[in-house]
PyMOL CGO cylinders between C-alpha atoms (Angstrom):
from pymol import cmd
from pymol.cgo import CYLINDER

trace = [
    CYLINDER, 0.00, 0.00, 0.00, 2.72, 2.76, 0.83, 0.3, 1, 1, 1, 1, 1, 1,
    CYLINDER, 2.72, 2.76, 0.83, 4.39, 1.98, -2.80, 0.3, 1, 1, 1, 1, 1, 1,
    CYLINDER, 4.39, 1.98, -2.80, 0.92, 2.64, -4.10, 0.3, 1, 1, 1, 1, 1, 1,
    CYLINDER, 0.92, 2.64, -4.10, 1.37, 6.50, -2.36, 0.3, 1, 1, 1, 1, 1, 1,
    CYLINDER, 1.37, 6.50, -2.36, 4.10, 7.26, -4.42, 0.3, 1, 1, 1, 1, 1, 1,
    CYLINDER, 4.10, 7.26, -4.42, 2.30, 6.68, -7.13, 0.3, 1, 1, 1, 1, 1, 1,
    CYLINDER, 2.30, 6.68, -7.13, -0.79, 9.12, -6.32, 0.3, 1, 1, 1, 1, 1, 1,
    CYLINDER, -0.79, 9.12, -6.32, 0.85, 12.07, -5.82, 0.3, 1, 1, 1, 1, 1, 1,
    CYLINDER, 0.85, 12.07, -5.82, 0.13, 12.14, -2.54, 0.3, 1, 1, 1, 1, 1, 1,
    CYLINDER, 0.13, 12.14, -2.54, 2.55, 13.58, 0.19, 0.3, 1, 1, 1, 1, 1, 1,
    CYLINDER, 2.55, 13.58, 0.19, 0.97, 13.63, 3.63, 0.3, 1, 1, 1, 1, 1, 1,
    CYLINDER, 0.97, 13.63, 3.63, 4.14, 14.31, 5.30, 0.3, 1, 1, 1, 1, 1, 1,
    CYLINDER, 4.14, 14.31, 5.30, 5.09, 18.04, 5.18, 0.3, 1, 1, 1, 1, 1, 1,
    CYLINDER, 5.09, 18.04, 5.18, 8.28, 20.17, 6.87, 0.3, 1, 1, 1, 1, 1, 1,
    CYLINDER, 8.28, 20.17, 6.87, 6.53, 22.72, 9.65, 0.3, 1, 1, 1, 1, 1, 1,
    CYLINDER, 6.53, 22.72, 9.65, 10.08, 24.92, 8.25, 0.3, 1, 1, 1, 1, 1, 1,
    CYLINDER, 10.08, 24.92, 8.25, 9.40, 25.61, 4.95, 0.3, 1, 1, 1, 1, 1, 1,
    CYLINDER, 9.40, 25.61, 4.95, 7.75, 24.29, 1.67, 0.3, 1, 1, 1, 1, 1, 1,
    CYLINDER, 7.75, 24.29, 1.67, 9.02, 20.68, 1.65, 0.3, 1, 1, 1, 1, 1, 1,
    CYLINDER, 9.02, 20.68, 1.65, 6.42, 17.61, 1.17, 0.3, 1, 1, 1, 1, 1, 1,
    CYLINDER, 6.42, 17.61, 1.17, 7.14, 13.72, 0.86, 0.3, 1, 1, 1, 1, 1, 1,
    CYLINDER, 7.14, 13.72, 0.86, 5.33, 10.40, 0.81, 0.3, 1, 1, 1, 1, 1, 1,
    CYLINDER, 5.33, 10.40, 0.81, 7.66, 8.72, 3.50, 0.3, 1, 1, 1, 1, 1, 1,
    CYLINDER, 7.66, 8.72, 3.50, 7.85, 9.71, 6.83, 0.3, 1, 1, 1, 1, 1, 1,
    CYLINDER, 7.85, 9.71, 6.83, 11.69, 8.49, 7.35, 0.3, 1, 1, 1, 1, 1, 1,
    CYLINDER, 11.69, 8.49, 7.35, 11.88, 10.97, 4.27, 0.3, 1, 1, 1, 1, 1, 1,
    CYLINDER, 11.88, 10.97, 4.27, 10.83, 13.23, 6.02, 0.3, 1, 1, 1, 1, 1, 1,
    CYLINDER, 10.83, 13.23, 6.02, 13.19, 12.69, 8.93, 0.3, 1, 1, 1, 1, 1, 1,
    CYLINDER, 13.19, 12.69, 8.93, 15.97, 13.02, 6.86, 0.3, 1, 1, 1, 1, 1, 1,
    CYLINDER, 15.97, 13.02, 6.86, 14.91, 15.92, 5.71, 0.3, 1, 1, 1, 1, 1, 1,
    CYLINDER, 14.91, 15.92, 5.71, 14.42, 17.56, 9.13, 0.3, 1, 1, 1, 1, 1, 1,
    CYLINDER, 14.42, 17.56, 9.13, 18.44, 17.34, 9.27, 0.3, 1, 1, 1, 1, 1, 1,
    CYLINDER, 18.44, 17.34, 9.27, 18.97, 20.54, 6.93, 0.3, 1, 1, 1, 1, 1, 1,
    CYLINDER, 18.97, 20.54, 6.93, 17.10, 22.44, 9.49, 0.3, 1, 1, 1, 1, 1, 1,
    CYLINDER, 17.10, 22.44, 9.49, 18.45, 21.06, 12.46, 0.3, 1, 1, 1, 1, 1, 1,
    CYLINDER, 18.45, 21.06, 12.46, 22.38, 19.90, 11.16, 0.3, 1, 1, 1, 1, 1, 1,
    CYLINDER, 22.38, 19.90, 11.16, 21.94, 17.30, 12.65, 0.3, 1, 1, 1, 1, 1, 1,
    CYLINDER, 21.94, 17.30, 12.65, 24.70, 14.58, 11.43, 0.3, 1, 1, 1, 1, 1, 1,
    CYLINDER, 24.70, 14.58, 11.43, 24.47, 11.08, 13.44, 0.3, 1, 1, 1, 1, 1, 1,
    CYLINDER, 24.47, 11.08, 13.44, 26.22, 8.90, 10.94, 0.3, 1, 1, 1, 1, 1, 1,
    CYLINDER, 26.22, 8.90, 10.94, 30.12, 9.08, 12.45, 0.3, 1, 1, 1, 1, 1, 1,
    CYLINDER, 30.12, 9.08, 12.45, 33.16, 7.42, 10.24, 0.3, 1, 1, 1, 1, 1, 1,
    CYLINDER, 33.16, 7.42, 10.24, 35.03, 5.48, 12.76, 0.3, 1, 1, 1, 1, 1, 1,
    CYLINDER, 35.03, 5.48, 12.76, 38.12, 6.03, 10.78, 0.3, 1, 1, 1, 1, 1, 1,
    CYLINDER, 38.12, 6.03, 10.78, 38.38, 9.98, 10.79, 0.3, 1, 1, 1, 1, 1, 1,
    CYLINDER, 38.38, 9.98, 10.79, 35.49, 11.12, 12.98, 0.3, 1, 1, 1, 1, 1, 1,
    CYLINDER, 35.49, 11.12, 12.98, 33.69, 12.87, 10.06, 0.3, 1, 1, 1, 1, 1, 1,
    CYLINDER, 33.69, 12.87, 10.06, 29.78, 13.74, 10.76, 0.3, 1, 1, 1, 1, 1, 1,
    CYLINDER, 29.78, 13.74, 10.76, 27.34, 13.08, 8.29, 0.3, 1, 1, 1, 1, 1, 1,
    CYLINDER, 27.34, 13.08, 8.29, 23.61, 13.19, 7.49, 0.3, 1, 1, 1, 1, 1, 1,
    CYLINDER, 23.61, 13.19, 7.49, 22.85, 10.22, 5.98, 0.3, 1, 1, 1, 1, 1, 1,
    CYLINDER, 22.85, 10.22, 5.98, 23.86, 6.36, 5.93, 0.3, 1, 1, 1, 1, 1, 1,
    CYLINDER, 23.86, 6.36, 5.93, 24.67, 6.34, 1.93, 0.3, 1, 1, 1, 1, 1, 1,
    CYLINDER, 24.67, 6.34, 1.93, 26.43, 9.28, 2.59, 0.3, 1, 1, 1, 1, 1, 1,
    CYLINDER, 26.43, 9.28, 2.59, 29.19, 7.93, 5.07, 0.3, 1, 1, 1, 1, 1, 1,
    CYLINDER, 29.19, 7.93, 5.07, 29.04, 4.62, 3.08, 0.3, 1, 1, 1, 1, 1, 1,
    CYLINDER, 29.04, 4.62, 3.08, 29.94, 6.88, 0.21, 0.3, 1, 1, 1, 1, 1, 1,
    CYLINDER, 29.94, 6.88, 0.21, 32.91, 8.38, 2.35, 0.3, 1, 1, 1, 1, 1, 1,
    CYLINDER, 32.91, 8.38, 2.35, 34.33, 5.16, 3.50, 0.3, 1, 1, 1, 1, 1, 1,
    CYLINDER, 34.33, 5.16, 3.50, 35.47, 4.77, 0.37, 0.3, 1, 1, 1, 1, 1, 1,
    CYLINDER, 35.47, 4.77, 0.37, 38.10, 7.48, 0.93, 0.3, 1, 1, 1, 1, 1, 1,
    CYLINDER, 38.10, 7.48, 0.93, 39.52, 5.34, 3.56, 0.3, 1, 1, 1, 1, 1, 1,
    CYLINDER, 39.52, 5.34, 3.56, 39.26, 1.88, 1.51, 0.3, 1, 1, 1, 1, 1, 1,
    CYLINDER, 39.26, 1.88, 1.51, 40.79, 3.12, -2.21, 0.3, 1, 1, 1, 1, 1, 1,
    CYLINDER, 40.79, 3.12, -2.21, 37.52, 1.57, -3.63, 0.3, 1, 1, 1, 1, 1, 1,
    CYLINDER, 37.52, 1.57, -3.63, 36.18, 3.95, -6.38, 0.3, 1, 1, 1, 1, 1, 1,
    CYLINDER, 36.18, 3.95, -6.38, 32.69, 5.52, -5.64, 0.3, 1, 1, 1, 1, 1, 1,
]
cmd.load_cgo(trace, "trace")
């Protein structure tokens, strides 16, 4: 059923900080983070802060030589 949402243009979920709307609540959440800077994914390497999971997964790669 929640696929089905993203398919009806429907986006109940809407930022109280400015214009922003979204079908998934965790989208929502990660959203939130641009207003708040809030950064809970750590590298455990360098101590880098980011917003997202892809995001440090992305940076790890730094670390590893693997191309992104």
């Amino acid at each position: 059923m929640t696929h089905m949402k993203s398919h009806s243009g429907d986006k109940p979920y809407a930022c109280k900080l400015c214009e922003f709307k979204c079908v998934h609540k965790w989208n929502l959440n990660k959203h939130l983070r641009t207003h708040t800077g809030e950064k809970p994914f750590v590298c455990n390497l360098c101590q880098v802060k980011l917003t997202t999971k892809s995001s440090l997964q992305h940076h790890i790669k730094i670390h590893t030589g693997e191309k992104p």
